[in-house]
N, C-alpha and C positions, 0 to 999 in steps of 0.2 A: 479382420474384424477388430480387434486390437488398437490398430490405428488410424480406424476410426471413433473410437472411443477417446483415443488422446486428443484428436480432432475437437470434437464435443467439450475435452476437460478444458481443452486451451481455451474455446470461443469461452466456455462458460466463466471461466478464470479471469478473462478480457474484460468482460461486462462486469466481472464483481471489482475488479480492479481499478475500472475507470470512474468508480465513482467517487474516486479520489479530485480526477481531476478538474469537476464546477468548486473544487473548495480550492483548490490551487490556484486558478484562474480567479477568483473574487477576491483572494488574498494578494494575491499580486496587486489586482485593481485596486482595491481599498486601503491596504496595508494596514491589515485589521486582523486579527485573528483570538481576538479575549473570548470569546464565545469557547473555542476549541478544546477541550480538555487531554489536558496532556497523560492523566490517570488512562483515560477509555485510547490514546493513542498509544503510549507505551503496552499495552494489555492487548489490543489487536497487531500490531509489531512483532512484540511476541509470539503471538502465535501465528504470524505468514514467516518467520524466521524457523518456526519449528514446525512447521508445514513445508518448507524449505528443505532444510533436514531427512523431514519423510521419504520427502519424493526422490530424495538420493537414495534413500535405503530402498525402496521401490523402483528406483531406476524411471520414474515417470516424468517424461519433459514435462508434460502438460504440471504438473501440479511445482519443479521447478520452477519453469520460465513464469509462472502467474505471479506463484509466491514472492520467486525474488525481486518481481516487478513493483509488489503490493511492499514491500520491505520497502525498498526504495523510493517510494513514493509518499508511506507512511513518515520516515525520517524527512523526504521535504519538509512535509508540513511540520513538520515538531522545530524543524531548525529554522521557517519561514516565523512560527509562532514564538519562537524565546527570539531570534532576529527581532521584530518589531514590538517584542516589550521591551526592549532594551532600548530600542530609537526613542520612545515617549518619555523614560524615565529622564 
């Protein structure tokens, strides 16, 4: 039962994760990103990094493998978004 539960946490973690990636894919496209606030990215960051954390002391892939995907993906954009304020200056 268990790991079907982890099952569940990953799919669910997938779907919360990838909605990273229509802002990655339009920043590429556009090489735009002034909209994006770096306040509300550093501040969800934070907490998949210590969601991260958790799920070691829990021992839970699921909430692992999401988190640190959601980590990694969060720092794109933030290095995609000071990247292209720095081309325009």
């Amino acid at each position: 039962m268990i790991v079907t539960w982890e099952i569940l946490g990953i799919i669910a973690g997938l779907v919360t994760v990838s909605g990273y990636i229509p802002q990655i894919i339009k920043g590429y496209k556009t090489k735009r990103l002034e909209d994006l606030s770096y306040f509300l990215n550093v501040l969800i960051g934070l907490g998949e990094f210590m969601w991260t954390i958790y799920g070691f002391v829990i021992n839970s892939l699921a909430v692992i493998t999401t988190s640190s995907l959601g980590v990694i993906l969060n720092l794109k954009l933030i290095l995609m978004k000071y990247s292209y304020s720095k081309k325009k200056k």
